[in-house]
N, C-alpha and C positions, 0 to 999 in steps of 0.2 A: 504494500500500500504506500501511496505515495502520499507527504505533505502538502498543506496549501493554506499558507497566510498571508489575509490581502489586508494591506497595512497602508491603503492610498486614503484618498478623502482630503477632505480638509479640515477638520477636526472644527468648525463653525461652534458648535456647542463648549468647547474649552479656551475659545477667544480670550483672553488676550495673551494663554501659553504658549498657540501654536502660531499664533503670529510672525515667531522665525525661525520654529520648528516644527515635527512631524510629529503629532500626539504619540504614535506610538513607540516615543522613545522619551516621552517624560516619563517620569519615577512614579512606580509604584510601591512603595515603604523601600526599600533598599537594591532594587535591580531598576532597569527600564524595562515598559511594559511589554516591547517586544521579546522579550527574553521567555516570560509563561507561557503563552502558546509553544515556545520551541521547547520547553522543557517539558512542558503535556506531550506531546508528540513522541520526544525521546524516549518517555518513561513507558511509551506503549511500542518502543520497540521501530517506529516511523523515524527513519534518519536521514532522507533524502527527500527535502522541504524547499518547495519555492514560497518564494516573498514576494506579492504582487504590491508595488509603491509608487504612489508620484514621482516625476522624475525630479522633483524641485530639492526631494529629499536623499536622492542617491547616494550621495556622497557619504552624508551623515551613516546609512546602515552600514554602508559598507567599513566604513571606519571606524564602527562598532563593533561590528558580527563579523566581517571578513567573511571566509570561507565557513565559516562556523565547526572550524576544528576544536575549538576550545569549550565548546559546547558542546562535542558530541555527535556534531551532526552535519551535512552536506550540503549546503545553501546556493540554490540559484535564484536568480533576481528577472524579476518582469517588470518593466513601466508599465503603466496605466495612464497612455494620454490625457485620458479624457476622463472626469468622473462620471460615468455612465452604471451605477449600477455593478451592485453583487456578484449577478450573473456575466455581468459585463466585462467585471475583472476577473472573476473564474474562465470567460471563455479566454482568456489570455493564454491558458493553463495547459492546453489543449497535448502540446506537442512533448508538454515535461513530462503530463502524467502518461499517454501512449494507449497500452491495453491495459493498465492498474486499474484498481479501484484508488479512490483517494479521499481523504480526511481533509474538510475545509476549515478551515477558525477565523471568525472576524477578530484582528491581533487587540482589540478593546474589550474580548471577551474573558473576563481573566474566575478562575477557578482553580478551585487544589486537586481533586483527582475525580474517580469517577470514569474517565474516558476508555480507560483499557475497556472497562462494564458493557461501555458501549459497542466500540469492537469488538469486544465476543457475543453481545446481539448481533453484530451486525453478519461475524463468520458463521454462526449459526441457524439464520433467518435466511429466505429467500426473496431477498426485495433489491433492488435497481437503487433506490436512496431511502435515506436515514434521517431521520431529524433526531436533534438530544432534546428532551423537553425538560422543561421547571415548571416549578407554580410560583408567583408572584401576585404581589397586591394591586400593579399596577398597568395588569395588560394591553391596555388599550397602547401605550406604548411600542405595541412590539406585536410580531406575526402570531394571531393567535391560534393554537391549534384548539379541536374539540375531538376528546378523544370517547370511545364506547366504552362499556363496561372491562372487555377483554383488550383494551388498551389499543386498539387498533383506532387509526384515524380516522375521523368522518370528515372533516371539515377544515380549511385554512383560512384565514383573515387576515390582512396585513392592517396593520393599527386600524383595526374599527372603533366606532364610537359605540356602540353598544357591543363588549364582548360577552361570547357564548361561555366562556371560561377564565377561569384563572390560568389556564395552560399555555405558555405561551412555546415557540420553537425558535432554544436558542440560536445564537450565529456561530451555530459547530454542525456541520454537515458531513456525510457519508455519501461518496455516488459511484458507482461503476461508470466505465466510460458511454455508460450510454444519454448523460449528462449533455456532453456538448454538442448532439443531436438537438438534444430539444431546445439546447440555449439558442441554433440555429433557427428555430422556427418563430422565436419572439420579438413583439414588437414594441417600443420602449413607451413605458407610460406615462403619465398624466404629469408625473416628475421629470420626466428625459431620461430614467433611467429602465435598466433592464433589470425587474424584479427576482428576487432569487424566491418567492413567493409561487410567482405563477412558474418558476420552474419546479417547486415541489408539487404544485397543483395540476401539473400534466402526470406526473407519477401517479396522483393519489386517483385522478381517473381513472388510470390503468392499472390499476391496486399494485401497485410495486413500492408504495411509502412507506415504509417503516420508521415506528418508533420509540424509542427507550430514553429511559428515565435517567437525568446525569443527578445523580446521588453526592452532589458535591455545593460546597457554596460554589454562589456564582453570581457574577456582575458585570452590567455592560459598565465599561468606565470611562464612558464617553461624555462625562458633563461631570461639570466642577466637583458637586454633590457625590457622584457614585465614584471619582477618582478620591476624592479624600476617605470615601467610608474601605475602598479597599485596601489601601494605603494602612487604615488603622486596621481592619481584619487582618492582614500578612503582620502586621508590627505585631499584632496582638499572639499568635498562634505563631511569631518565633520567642515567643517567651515563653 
């Protein structure tokens, strides 16, 4: 399996830190935040990880992470011209991942473990893609899933205003390559972007979406608020 952290954007929601850097290389308690996703990856065994970034920020990864020998792990890099979208910068991905499945993480998505859990849903299920889900208080933020009794999904929403659930699907993905088929057939929305939403919603059509439960904290740390609280969660649980 192959990795996939798209660490582009413009990080708008943490103005005036990212101002003259890439969010994903401010501090989360004592590392930079791109460092969690590469270290969830490693510890499931994924050591050959692309990093999809603006290009405004190149310089900066690179002369961070390097090769990510020091890490553990085998680092290629993709720009992302344009911010179009999830799926937009996963189709970047196309040529690294090949015939693999691959493990995606939005690098804002930070979490202590849990993901192996998911991989072994995912080796031992038969689905095309994966979502990791949580329950939070504040879905309407985020894609929300609706799951049936036997945990199978019924239903996706990308921030609705009235949601079905507390369940939301975080920005940690599983897909066989038959992902960048479907990324091909989308057409960008109401945003300008290419939803990673409606490419789990062509899956769940053709029932190949699976999904499992990430039994781990977890937070998007994309605004002032949920970078400070994860900052003190890592402070707190290295003591």
């Amino acid at each position: 399996m192959k990795g996939i952290i798209l660490a582009g954007g413009m990080g708008t929601r943490l103005n005036d830190l990212t101002r003259v850097t890439n969010k994903h290389l401010l501090s989360i308690y004592d590392k930079p935040m791109i460092f969690y996703p590469i270290i969830r990856l490693r510890e499931c065994g994924i050591t050959d990880i692309m990093i999809v970034i603006g290009g405004q920020a190149l310089g900066h990864f690179i002369q961070l992470l390097g090769s990510g020998k020091h890490l553990g792990v085998n680092l290629t890099y993709r720009i992302q011209d344009e911010p179009d979208g999830i799926a937009g910068a996963l189709r970047l991905c196309k040529t690294f991942v090949g015939g693999e499945d691959c493990c995606v993480i939005l690098g804002d998505n930070i979490f202590v473990d849990g993901l192996d859990q998911c991989v072994y849903y995912w080796e031992n299920n038969d689905y095309d893609a994966q979502i990791q889900y949580v329950t939070v208080s504040d879905p309407e933020r985020y894609g929300v899933a609706e799951l049936d009794s036997t945990g199978k999904v019924i239903s996706l929403e990308e921030k609705p205003t009235c949601p079905r659930s507390n369940t939301i699907a975080t920005g940690i993905y599983i897909y066989n390559p038959n992902v960048f088929d479907i990324i091909k057939t989308l057409k960008k929305s109401g945003r300008g972007e290419f939803e990673i939403t409606d490419v789990n919603n062509v899956f769940l059509q053709k029932g190949k979406l699976g999904a499992a439960y990430l039994s781990s904290y977890w937070i998007d740390a994309g605004t002032i608020e949920s970078l400070a609280e994860a900052s003190e969660f890592m402070r707190r649980s290295h003591t």
